[in-house]
C-alpha positions in Angstrom: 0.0 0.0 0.0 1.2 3.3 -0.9 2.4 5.8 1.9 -0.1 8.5 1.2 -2.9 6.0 1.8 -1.3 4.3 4.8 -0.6 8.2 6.4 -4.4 8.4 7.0 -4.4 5.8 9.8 -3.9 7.7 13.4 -1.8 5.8 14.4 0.9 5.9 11.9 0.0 9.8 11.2 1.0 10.4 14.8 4.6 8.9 14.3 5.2 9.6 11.4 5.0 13.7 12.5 7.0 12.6 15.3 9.8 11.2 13.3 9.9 14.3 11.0 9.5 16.7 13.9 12.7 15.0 15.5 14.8 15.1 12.2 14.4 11.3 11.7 15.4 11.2 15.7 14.5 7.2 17.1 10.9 7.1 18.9 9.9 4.5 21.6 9.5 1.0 21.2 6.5 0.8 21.9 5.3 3.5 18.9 7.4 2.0 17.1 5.6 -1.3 17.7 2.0 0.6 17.5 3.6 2.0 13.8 4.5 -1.9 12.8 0.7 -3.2 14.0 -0.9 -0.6 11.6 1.4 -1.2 8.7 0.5 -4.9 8.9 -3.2 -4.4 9.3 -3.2 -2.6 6.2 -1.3 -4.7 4.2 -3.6 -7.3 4.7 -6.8 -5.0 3.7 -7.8 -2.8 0.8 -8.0 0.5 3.3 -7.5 1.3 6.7 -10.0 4.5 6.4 -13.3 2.3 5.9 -12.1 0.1 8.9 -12.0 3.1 11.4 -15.0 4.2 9.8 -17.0 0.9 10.3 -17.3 1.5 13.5 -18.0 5.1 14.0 -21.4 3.7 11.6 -22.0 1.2 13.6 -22.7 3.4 16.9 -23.3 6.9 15.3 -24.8 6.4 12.0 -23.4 6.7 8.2 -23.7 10.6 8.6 -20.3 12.7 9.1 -18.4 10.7 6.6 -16.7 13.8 5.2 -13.4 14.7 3.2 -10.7 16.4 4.6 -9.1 14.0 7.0 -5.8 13.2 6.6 -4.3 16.4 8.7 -2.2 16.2 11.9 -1.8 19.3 14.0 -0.8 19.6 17.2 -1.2 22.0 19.6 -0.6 21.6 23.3 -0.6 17.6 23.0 -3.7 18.2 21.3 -4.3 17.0 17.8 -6.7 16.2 15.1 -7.1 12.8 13.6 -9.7 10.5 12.2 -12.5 8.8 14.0 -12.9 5.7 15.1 -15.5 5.5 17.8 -16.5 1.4 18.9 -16.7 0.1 22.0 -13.8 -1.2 24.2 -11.6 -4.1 22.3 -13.9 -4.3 19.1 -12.2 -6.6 16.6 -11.1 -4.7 14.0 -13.0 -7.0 11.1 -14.3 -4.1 8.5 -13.0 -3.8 5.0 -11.1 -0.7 4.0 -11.5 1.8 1.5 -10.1 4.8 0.6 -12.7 7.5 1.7 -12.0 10.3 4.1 -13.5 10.5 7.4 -14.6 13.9 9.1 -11.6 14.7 11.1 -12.0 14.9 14.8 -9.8 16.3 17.8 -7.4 14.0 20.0 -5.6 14.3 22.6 -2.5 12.1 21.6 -0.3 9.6 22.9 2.9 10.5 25.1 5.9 11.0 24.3 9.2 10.0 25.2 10.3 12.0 28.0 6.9 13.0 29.0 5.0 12.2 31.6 2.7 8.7 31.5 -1.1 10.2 31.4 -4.1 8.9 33.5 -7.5 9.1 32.3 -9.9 9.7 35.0 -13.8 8.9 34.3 -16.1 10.3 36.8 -16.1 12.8 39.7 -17.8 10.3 41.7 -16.5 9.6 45.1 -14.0 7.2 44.2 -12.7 9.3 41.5 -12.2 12.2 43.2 -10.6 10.7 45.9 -8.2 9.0 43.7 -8.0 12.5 41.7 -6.8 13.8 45.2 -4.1 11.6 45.9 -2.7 10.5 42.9 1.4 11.5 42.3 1.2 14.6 40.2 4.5 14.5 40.4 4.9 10.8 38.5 1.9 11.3 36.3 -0.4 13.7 34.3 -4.0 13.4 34.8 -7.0 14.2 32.8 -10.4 13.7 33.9 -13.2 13.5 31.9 -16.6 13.7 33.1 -20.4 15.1 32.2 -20.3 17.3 35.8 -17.6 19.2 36.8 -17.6 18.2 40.1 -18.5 16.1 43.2 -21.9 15.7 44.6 -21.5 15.2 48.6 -24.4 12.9 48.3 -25.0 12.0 52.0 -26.3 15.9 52.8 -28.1 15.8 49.4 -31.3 14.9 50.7 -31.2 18.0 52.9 -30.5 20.6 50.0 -34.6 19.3 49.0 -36.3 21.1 51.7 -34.0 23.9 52.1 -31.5 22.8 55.3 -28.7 23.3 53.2 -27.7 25.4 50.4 -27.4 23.0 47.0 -23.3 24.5 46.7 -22.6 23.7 50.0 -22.3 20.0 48.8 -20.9 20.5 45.6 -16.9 20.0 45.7 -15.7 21.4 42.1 -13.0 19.1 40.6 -10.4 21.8 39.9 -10.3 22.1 43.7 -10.0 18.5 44.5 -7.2 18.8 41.9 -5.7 21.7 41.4 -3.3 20.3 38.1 -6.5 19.8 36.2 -6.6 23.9 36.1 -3.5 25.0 36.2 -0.8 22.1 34.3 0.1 21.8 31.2 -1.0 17.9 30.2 -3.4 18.0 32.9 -7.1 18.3 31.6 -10.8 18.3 32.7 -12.7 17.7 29.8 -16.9 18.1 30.2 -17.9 15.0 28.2 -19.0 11.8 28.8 -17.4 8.7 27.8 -18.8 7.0 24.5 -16.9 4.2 23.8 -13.0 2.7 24.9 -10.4 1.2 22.8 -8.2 -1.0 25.4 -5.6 -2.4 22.2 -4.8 1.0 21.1 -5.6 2.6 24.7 -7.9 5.6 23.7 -10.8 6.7 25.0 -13.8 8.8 22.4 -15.4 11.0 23.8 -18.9 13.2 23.1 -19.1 16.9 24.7 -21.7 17.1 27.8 -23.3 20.2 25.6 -22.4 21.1 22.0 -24.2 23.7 21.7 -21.9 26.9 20.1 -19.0 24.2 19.2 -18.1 23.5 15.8 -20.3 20.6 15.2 -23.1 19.2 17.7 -22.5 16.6 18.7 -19.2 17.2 19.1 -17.0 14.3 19.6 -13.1 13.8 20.0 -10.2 11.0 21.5 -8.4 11.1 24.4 -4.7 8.8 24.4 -4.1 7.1 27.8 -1.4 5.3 29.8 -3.4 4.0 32.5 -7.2 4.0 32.3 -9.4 4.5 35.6 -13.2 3.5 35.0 -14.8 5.2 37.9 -18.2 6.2 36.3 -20.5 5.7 39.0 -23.7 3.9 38.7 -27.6 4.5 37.6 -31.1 4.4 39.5 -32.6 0.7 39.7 -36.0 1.1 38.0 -36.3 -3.2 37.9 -38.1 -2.6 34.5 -41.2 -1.2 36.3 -43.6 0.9 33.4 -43.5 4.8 34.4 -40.8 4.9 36.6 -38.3 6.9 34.5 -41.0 9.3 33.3 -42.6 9.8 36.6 -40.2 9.5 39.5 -37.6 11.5 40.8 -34.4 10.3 41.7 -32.0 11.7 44.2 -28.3 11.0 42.6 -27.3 14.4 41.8 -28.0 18.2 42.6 -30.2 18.5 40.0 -32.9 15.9 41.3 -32.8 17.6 44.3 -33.8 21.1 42.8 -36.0 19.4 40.6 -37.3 18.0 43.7 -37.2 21.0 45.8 -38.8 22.8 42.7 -42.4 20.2 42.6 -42.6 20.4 46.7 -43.0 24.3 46.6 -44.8 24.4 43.7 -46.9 21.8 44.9 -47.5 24.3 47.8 -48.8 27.2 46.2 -50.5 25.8 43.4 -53.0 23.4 46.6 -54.1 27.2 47.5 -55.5 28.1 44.0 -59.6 28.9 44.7 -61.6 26.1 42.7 -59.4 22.9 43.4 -60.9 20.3 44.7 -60.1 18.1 48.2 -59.3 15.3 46.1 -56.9 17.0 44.0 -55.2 19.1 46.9 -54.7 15.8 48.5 -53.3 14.1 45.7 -51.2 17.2 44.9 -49.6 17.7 48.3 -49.2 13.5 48.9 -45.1 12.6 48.8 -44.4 9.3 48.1 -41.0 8.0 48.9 -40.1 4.4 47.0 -37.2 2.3 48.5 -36.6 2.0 52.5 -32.9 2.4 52.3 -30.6 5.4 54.1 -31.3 7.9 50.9 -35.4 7.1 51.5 -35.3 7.1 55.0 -33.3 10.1 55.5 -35.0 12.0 52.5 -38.5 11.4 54.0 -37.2 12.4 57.9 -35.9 15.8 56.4 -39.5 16.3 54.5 -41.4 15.1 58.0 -39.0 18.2 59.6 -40.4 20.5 56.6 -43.9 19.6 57.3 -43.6 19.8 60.7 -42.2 23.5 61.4 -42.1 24.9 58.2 -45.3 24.3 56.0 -47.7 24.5 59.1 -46.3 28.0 59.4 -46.3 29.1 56.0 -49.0 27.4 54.5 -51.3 27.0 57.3 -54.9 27.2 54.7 -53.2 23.5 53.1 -51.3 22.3 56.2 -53.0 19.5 56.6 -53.6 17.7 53.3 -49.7 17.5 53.1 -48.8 13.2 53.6 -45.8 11.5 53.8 -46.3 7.8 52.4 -42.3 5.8 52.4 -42.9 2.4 50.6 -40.8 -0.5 51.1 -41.2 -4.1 49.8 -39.4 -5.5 52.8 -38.2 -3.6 56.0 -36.5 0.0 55.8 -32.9 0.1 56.6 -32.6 -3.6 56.2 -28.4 -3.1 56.7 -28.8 -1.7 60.2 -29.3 -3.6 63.8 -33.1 -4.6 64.4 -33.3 -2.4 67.3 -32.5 0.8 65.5 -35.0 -0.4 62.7 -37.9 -0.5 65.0 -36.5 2.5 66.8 -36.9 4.4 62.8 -40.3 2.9 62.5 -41.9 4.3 65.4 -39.9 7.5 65.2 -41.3 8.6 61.5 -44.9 7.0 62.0 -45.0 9.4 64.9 -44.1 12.1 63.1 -46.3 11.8 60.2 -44.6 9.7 58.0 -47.3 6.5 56.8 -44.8 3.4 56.0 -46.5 1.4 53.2 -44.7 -2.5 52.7 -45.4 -3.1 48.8 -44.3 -3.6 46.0 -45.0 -1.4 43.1 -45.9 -2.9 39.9 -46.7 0.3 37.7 -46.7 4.2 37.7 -48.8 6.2 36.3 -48.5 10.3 36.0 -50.4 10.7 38.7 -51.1 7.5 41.0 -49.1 4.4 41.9 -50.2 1.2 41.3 -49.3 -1.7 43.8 -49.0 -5.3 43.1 -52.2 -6.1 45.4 -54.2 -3.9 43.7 -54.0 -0.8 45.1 -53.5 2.7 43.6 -51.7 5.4 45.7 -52.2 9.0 44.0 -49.3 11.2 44.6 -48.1 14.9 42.9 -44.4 14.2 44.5 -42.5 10.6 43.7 -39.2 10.3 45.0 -37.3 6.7 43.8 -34.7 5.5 46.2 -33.9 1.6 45.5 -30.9 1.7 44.9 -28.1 1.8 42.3 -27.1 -0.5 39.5 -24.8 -0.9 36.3 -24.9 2.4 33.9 -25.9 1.7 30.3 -22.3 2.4 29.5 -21.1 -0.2 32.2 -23.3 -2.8 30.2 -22.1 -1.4 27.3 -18.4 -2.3 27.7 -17.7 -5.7 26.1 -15.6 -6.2 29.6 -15.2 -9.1 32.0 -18.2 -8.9 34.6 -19.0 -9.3 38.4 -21.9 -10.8 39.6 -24.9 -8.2 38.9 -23.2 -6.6 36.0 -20.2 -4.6 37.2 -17.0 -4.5 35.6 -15.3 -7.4 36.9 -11.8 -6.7 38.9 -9.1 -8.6 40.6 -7.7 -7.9 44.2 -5.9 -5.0 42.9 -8.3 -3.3 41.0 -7.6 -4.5 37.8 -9.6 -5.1 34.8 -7.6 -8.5 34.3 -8.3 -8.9 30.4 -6.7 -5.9 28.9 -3.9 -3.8 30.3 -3.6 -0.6 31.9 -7.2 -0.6 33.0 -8.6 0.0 36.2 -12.2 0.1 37.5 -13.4 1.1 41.2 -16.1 2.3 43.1 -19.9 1.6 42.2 -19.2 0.7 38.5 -17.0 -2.0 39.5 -16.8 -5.7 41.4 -15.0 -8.5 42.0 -14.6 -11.4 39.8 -15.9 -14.5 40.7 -12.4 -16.5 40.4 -10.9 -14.3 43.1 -13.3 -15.5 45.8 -14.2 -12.2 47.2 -17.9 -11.1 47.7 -18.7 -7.7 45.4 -19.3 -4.7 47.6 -21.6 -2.8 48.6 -22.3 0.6 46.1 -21.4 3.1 49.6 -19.3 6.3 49.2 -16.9 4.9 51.8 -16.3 2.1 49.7 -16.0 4.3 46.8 -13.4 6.4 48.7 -11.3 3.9 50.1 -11.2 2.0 46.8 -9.7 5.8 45.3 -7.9 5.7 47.8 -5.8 2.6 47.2 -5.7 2.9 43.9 -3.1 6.3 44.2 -1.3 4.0 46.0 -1.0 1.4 43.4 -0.1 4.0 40.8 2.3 5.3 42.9 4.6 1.8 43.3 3.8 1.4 39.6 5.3 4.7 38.3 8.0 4.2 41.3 8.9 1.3 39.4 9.3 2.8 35.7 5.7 1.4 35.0 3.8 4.3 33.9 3.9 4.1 30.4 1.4 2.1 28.4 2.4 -1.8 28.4 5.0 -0.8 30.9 3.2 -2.2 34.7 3.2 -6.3 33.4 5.7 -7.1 36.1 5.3 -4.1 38.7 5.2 -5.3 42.1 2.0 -4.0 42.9 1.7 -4.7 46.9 -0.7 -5.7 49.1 -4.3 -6.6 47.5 -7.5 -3.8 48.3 -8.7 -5.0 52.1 -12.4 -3.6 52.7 -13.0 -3.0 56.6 -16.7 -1.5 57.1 -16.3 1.2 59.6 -20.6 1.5 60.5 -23.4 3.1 58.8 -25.5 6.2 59.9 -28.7 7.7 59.1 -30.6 10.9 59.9 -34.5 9.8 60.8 -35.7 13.7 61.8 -36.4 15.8 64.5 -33.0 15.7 65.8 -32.7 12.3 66.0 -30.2 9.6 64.0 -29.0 6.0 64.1 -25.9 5.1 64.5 -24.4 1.3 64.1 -20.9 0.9 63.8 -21.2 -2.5 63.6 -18.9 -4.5 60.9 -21.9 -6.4 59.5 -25.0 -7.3 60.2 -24.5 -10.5 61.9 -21.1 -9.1 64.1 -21.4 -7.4 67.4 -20.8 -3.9 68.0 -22.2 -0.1 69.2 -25.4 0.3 68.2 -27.5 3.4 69.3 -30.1 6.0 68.6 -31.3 9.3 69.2 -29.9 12.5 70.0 -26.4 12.0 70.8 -26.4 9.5 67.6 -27.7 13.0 65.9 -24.9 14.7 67.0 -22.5 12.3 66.4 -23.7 12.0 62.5 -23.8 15.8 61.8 -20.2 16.3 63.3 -19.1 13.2 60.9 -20.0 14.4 57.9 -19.1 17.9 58.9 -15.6 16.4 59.2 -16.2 14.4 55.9 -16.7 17.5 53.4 -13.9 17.8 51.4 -12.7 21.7 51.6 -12.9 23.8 54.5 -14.9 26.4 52.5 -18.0 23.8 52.2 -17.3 22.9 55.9 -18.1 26.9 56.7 -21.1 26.5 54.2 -22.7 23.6 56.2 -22.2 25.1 59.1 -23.7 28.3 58.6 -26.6 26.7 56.6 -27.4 24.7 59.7 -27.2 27.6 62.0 -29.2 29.9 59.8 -32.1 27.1 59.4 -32.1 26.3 63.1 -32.7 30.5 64.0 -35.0 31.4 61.2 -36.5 28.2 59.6 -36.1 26.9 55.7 -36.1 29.3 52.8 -39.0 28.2 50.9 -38.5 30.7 48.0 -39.0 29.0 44.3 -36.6 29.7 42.1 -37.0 28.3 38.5 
C-alpha cells in the first residue's frame, strides 16, 4: 500500500509527524511497535480509512463521513485525527476503502520523556478521591466527566427542603485537583465517555453540551497510559412501566432542585380557589419508593419541613400535606433490628405512613401496587438503589456478579492492560473468591484511595507508560473493613451502628447523641474547608430562622 494511503491511519500519522519533527530522531519501542501493527493491518486490507469508519457507523450512523481527513496538527498535546468510535476491544474485522472520514480532535499519545497520562472517568466519590491523591509529580492526569464536580451525596437529601444550600455540597473538581486547572498535560474535559479502545488505549469522547461548538454533537479521543473507570452507577428502575417518566431520583444536585422545585410548587398551586379536596390531597401526597438510608433520610428531612415549616407558612393547606415511604421489605434492612424499629416508630409518629409493597406500575399521577392498590401522589421520590450504567453494560468487559466490571484484588480489569475500574461501577470477579461490595461512598473512597497508592509503586517502578506495569510489584491486594453506617431519621434524631456487619457485634445506638455524632461526621467528611463553613452556617441559619421556601426556576 502506498504511503499517502497508509498516512491516513492515526496511528501511523502520529509517528510519522513525530519522526519528521525529530529530524528522523528514534521514537519509543512501543510506537514504534504501535507503527508496525498498523502497517501490517493494512497490508492485509484494501484501506484502513473504511475500517475506522466501520465503527463510527456502527454506533453513530453513516452521517459525518466527510473529506478532509488526513491532517495532523498539534497543539498543546492536542491534535486532530480520524474517527474511530467502537466500544472497548472491538475486533477490527471491517473492509477498508479509501474514503476520508470527518476529522476529529485528539488528545494524543505521550511522548518519550513526557510524563505517562491517566485518564480519570467520573467525579464520583472514588474518582475524586483518587484525583486527590494521585502522584502529580509521576503522572499527568486528565479527567473527563459530564459534571464538573462532586456531589456530597449524603447531605443531598437536605439541600430538598432547604436545610442546606445546594453548593454547599458540591466540591468542584479543579479544587479536588488543582493540576486539572492549572498544568500543562493535565485536563478536565466536560464530556462523557462513548466508547474505549483497550488495544490501542484511547478513549472517544462526546461533549456534555455542544451547543456553540463547531459541530453538535461534538465528539473527539483522548490517548491514555493508565485508564481509571470510575463512572458511578444508575437508578434501579427493575423494569417497572413509568418509573423513569414519573419519579424522581436523588443522585445528583439537579434531582434535588427538581425535587425541591415540585414540593413548593406543589405548595402554592393546593391554595389556587376552585381545586378540589381530592386534587389538593393528591397534589400535596409525597411518596418515597425504597426503604434504604437515601429514602429514609430524605422522608425524615421532609417530615421536619412539614412539621415546622409548611404548618407556618401554609397554614390554609397544612393538613392535606402526607408522607407515604414504601418499602417491599423492612427499611434500613443493613442496620441492627433495634434501630429499625426505633426508625419505625420515630417517623410513623411524626407523620410519616410506611406502606410495605411492591409497586408494579406508575402512572403520571397514582401508583399502582402489586395487590391492587392505587396510591395517588403529585411528588414521587425513587430510592432503590443503584445498579450498572448503560455504558457499564455497554463495555464488552469481564463482569461481576450483577453486572459490574469485573476486577481482581488489585483493582484491575484483568483482560486488557492498563485498566482500572473502582467504586460503584466495579466488582470483583468470581475467580478471586471475594464477595462484590456494597455501592457506599466509603467504599468508593477507600477504593480511590488505594488505587493512588498502586499507581504510585507502579510509576515508582518505571511502570507508567502504556504496556510498561506487566511485572510491577503492585503490593498488598485492596482490604475492605466497614467502619458503620448512619442515618438521619428527623427531628433531631439519628441512628448510628458501627457494627462490621449485620451479623457481628458492636455499638449500636439511637437518638440525639447519635444525631450529633452523625452531623459532626460528615461535617468532618466535606472535602474543603470552605463547604465545611457552608454547612455550618446553613445549619445555623435554618435552626434560628427556619427553611427558605422561595422557588426559584
Amino acid at each position: 500500500m502506498a504511503w499517502s494511503r497508509i498516512a491516513r491511519g492515526s496511528q501511523l500519522t502520529q509517528s510519522l509527524a513525530r519522526i519528521a519533527s525529530e529530524g528522523g530522531a528514534a521514537t519509543s519501542v512501543a510506537s514504534a511497535r504501535r507503527s508496525a501493527a498498523v502497517l501490517g493491518q493494512c497490508a492485509s486490507l484494501s484501506s484502513f480509512h473504511s475500517l475506522a469508519f466501520a465503527g463510527l457507523t456502527e454506533r453513530y450512523g453513516a452521517a459525518g463521513a466527510g473529506a478532509g481527513a488526513g491532517q495532523f496538527q498539534l497543539s498543546r498535546g492536542i491534535g486532530t485525527t480520524s474517527p474511530v468510535l467502537r466500544p472497548a476491544a472491538e475486533p477490527l474485522t471491517a473492509e477498508c476503502s479509501d474514503a476520508d472520514e470527518s476529522a476529529v480532535p485528539d488528545l494524543g499519545p505521550t511522548r518519550p520523556g513526557e510524563k505517562p497520562r491517566v485518564v480519570v472517568l467520573g467525579t464520583g466519590w472514588a474518582a475524586c478521591r483518587l484525583l486527590k491523591d494521585v502522584d502529580t509529580r509521576a503522572y499527568d492526569v486528565v479527567c473527563i466527566s459530564p459534571r464538573n464536580h462532586m456531589v456530597f451525596t449524603p447531605l443531598l437529601a437536605s439541600t430538598c427542603v432547604g436545610t442546606l444550600e445546594f453548593r454547599s455540597v458540591v466540591e468542584p473538581v479543579s479544587r479536588i485537583q488543582s493540576v486539572l486547572a492549572t498544568r500543562p498535560g493535565s485536563y478536565f474535559f466536560l464530556a462523557s465517555c462513548s466508547g474505549i479502545d483497550t488495544r490501542r488505549h484511547e478513549v472517544y469522547c462526546t461533549a456534555a453540551d455542544s451547543d456553540g461548538l463547531s459541530s453538535n454533537p461534538y465528539r473527539f479521543k483522548v490517548a491514555y497510559d493508565k485508564l481509571v473507570i470510575a463512572s458511578g452507577s444508575e437508578p434501579l428502575t427493575f423494569g417497572i412501566k413509568g418509573v423513569a417518566e414519573n419519579a424522581i431520583f436523588l443522585r445528583e444536585v439537579s434531582h434535588a432542585q427538581e425535587i425541591r422545585r415540585k414540593l413548593l410548587t406543589n405548595l402554592m398551586f393546593s391554595e389556587n380557589p376552585g381545586l378540589s379536596e381530592e386534587e389538593k390531597q393528591r397534589l400535596l401526597h409525597c411518596v418515597v419508593v425504597g426503604g434504604g438510608p437515601t429514602g429514609v433520610e430524605f422522608s425524615g428531612e421532609l417530615s421536619d419541613f412539614i412539621m415546622r415549616d409548611v404548618r407556618q407558612r401554609y397554614s390554609h393547606v397544612k393538613d392535606y400535606v402526607k408522607v407515604t415511604l414504601i418499602e417491599a421489605n423492612e427499611i434500613l434492612s443493613s442496620f441492627d433490628v433495634g434501630l429499625r424499629q426505633y426508625a419505625t416508630n420515630h417517623l410513623s409518629k411524626y407523620g410519616v405512613n410506611l406502606v410495605r409493597g411492591v409497586v408494579k406500575e406508575v402512572k403520571p399521577t397514582e401508583i399502582v401496587l402489586s395487590d391492587g392498590s392505587h396510591v395517588p401522589y403529585g411528588l414521587l421520590v425513587w430510592s432503590t438503589g443503584v445498579g450498572p450504567s448503560e455504558f457499564v453494560r455497554s463495555l464488552p468487559l469481564p463482569k461481576s456478579p450483577g453486572g459490574r466490571i469485573g476486577v481482581d484484588e488489585w483493582l484491575r480489569v484483568p483482560s486488557v492492560d492498563d485498566v482500572f475500574a473502582l467504586g460503584d461501577c466495579a466488582g470483583f470477579l468470581e475467580q478471586t473468591g471475594r464477595a462484590v461490595l456494597p455501592a457506599l461512598a466509603q467504599v468508593a473512597e477507600r477504593e480511590g484511595k488505594y488505587l493512588a497508592q498502586v499507581l504510585g509503586r507502579i510509576a515508582a517502578q518505571d511502570g507508567g507508560k502504556a504496556h510498561c506495569a506487566v511485572k510491577a510489584n503492585l503490593g498488598e491486594p485492596f482490604e475492605y473493613k466497614h467502619i458503620g453506617s448512619m442515618a438521619s431519621v428527623g427531628r433531631y434524631k439519628a441512628l448510628v451502628d458501627l457494627r462490621e456487619n449485620k451479623d457481628a457485634k458492636g455499638v449500636s445506638m439511637a437518638g440525639f447523641v447519635s444525631w450529633l455524632m452523625w452531623r459532626s461526621a460528615y461535617l468532618t467528611r466535606v472535602v474543603s474547608w470552605r463547604n465545611r463553613f457552608y454547612v455550618a452556617v446553613n445549619w445555623a441559619t435554618t435552626l434560628v430562622f427556619g427553611r427558605d421556601n422561595t422557588r426559584i426556576g
